[in-house]
C-alpha positions in Angstrom: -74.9 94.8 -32.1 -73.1 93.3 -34.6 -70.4 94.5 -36.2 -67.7 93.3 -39.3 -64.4 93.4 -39.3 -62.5 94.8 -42.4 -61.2 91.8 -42.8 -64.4 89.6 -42.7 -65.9 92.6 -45.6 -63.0 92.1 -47.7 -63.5 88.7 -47.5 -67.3 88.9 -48.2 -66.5 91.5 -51.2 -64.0 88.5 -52.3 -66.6 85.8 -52.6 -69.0 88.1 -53.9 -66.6 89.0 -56.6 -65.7 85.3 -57.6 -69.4 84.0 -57.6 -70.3 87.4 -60.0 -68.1 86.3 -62.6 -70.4 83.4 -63.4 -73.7 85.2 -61.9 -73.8 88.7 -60.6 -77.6 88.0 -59.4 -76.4 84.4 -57.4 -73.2 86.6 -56.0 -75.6 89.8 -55.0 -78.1 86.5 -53.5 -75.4 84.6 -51.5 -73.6 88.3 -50.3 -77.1 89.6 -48.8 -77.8 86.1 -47.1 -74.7 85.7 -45.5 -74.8 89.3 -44.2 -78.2 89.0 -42.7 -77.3 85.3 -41.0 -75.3 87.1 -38.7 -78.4 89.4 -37.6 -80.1 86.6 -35.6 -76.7 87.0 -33.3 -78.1 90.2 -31.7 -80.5 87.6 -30.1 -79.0 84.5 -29.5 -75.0 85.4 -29.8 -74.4 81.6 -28.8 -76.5 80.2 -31.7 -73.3 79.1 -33.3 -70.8 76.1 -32.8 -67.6 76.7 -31.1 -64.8 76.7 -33.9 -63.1 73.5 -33.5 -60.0 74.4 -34.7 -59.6 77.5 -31.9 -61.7 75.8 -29.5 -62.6 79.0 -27.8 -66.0 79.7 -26.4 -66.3 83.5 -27.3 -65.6 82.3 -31.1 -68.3 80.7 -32.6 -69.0 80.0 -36.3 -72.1 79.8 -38.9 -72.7 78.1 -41.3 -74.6 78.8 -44.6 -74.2 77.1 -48.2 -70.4 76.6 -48.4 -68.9 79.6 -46.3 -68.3 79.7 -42.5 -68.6 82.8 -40.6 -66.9 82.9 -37.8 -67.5 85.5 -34.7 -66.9 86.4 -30.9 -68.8 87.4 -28.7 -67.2 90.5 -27.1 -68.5 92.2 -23.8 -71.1 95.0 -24.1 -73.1 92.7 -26.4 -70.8 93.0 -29.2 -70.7 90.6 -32.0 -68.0 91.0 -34.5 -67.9 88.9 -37.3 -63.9 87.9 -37.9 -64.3 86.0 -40.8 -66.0 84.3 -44.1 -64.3 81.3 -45.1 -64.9 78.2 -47.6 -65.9 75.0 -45.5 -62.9 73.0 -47.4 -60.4 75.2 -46.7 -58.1 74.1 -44.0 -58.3 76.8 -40.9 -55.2 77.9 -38.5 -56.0 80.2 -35.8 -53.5 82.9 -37.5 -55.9 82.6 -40.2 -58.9 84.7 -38.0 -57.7 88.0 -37.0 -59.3 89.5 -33.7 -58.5 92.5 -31.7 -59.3 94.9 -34.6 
């Protein structure tokens, strides 16, 4: 199952939020396809890279268009989505908040 943090939502609602301001269809496009990215990880829950920065193997990260989403693996086949971030911005591991 995979589940979102509040923190990864409000951070999806963000981008959403800044793309609508030029196009509300594009933000509403980019919002859906980011969500359903993460479905696949039901299936394959290693499908993603191992975050380089953290360099952890339970968090892994996505890609798509210029956002990473980044995710562990939790026991019981739990996916939880920590995080949607721009690919330029710099990344520090207080910057991905687990244990929520």
């Amino acid at each position: 199952m995979v589940k979102w943090t509040w923190h990864a939502k409000l951070q999806l609602r963000h981008i959403h939020d800044y793309i609508a301001q030029d196009s509300p269809m594009y933000a509403r496009r980019v919002s859906e396809e980011l969500v359903r990215k993460t479905l696949i990880l039901d299936a394959l829950p290693r499908q993603g890279r191992i975050v380089p920065e953290l360099n952890e193997d339970a968090v892994r990260e996505l890609g798509l268009y210029s956002y990473r989403i980044l995710y562990a693996i939790k026991p019981d086949d739990l996916i939880e989505v920590l995080a949607v971030i721009h690919k330029r911005r710099h990344l520090e591991a207080e910057d991905v908040p687990r244990d929520q």
